[in-house]
C-alpha positions in Angstrom: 0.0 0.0 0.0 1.3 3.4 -0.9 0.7 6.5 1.7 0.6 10.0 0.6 0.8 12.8 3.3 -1.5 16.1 2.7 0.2 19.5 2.7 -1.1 22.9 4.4 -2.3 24.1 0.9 -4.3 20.3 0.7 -1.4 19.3 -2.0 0.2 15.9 -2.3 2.8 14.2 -4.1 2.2 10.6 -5.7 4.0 8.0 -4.6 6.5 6.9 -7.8 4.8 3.6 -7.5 1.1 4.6 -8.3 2.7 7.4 -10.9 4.5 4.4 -12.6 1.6 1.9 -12.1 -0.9 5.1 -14.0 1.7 5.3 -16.3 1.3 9.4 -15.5 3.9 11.8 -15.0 4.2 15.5 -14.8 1.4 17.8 -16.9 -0.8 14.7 -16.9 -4.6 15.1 -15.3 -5.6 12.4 -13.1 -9.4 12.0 -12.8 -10.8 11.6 -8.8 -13.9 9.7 -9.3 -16.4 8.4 -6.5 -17.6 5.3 -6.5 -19.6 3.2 -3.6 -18.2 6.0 -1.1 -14.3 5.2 -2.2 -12.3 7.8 -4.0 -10.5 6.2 -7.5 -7.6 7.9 -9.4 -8.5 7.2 -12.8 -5.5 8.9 -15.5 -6.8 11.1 -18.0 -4.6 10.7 -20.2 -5.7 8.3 -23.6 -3.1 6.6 -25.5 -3.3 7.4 -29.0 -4.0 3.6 -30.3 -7.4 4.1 -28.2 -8.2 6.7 -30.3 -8.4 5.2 -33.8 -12.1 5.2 -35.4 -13.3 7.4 -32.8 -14.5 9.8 -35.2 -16.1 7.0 -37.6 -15.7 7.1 -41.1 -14.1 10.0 -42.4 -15.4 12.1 -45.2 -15.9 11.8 -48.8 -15.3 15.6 -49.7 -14.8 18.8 -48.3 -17.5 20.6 -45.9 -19.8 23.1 -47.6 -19.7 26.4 -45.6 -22.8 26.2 -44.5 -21.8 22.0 -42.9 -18.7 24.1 -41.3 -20.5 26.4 -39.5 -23.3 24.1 -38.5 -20.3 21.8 -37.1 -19.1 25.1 -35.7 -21.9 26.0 -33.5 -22.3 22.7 -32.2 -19.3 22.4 -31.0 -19.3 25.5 -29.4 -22.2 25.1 -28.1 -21.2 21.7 -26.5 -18.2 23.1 -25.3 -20.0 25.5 -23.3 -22.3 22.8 -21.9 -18.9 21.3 -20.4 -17.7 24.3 -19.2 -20.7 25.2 -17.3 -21.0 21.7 -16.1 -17.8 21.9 -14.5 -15.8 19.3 -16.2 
């Protein structure tokens, strides 16, 4: 079992053990999720084979304006929606 100890400022350093057994290291965002009244660190960082077909199938063509801005604000918009969620 690894201890961390909490500073004044409610800071606290990872033990290298858990940092290697993440696989996180410094800049990376660790996720504090609770579930059945325990905290869990969950890394948020993605490796970039997890990432392939996210997006589905890509494209024929190019975007009319009008599919750009459409795309545009609803990105924005979901953006926003994040934001204000806090996340």
């Amino acid at each position: 079992m690894a201890t961390a100890t909490l500073t004044t400022k409610g800071q606290m350093t990872l033990p290298k053990e858990v940092r290697d057994d993440l696989k996180v290291g410094p800049g990376d965002q660790i996720d504090i999720v609770k579930e059945k009244g325990r905290y869990v660190l969950v890394p948020h960082t993605v490796s970039i084979d997890s990432l392939a077909g996210i997006l589905g199938k890509p494209p024929s063509g190019p975007m009319t304006i009008q599919e750009e801005e459409e795309a545009l604000t609803q990105a924005l918009a979901e953006e926003d929606k994040r934001i204000r969620a806090g996340r």
